[in-house]
N, C-alpha and C positions, 0 to 999 in steps of 0.2 A: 353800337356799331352799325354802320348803314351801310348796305352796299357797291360797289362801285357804280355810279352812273355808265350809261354806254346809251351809243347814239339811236339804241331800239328804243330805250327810253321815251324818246318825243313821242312815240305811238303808243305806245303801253304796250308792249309784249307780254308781261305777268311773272317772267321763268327767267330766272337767272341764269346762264349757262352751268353753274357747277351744280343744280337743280336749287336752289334754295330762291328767293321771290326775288325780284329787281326792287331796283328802289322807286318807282313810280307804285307797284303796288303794296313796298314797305310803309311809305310815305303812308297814302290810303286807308291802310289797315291802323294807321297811330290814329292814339286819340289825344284830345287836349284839355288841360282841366281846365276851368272855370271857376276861378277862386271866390272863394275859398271852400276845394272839393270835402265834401263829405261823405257823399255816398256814388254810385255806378252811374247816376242820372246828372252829375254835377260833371259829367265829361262827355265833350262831343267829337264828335267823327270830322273830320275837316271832309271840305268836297270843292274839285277842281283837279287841275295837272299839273304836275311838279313847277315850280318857279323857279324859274333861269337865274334869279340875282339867288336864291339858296343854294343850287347844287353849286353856282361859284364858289360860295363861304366855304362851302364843303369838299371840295379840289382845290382851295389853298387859293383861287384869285382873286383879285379886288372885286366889289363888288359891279357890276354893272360892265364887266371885259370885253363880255359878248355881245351888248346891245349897239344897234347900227349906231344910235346917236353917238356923240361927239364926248369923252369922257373930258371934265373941267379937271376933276380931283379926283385922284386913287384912294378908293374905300377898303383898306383892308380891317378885317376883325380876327380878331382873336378866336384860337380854335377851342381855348379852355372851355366855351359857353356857346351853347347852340344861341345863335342868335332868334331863331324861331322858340325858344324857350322862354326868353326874354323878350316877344315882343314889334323886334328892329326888323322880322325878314318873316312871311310866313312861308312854307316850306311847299303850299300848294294856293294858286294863283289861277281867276279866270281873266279870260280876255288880253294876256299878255300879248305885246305884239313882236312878232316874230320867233315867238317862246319856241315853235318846233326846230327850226335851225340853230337859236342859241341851245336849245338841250344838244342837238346832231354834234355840235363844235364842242361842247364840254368832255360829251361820251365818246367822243373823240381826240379830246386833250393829254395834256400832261398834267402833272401837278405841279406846279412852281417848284418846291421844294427838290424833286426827281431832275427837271432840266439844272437847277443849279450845282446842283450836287455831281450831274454827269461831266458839267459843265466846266466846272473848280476840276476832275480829276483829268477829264480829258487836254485841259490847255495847262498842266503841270508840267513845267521842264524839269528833265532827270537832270 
């Protein structure tokens, strides 16, 4: 389980409000293996700042929602499988452009799922 993102995130705050770590420095603290791991040294520490198209995967939007550019195709994946487990998404990115505003907009979003759901109860006629 990851924490929620929130729009301190872009900065790196470290503190989650209920006290337990944000997910900038959840992310941080993961490590990843290097297959095929054997031993402690067959896994390494990722280094960088959260990547905007991850914490998307990870609040339920398509991938690439928040980038200014012009979306062709809606990327959605599947929540069964961390896409940064598999490969398709790393979960910490340099050099992204505009990465602090797309984190600000996420840790400040909804989750797809929550808008729809309020959404279906609130335009229900009795």
């Amino acid at each position: 389980m990851w924490p929620t993102p929130k729009s301190q995130n872009a900065n790196g705050s470290g503190v989650h409000g209920n006290g337990g770590l944000d997910l900038q420095t959840a992310v941080g603290k993961y490590k990843i293996r290097i297959a095929p791991a054997v031993s402690e040294e067959d896994f390494v520490q990722l280094a960088g700042s959260l990547n905007p198209d991850w914490v998307e995967w990870l609040m339920g939007w398509p991938i690439g929602w928040t980038s200014p550019a012009p979306i062709t195709e809606l990327q959605w994946l599947n929540w069964s499988v961390d896409p940064a487990d598999m490969g398709e998404i790393s979960r910490v990115a340099i050099g992204v452009k505009d990465r602090v505003n797309r984190i600000k907009a996420l840790g400040n979003g909804q989750v797809p799922k929550c808008v729809a759901t309020a959404w279906n109860l609130l335009t229900q006629e009795e």
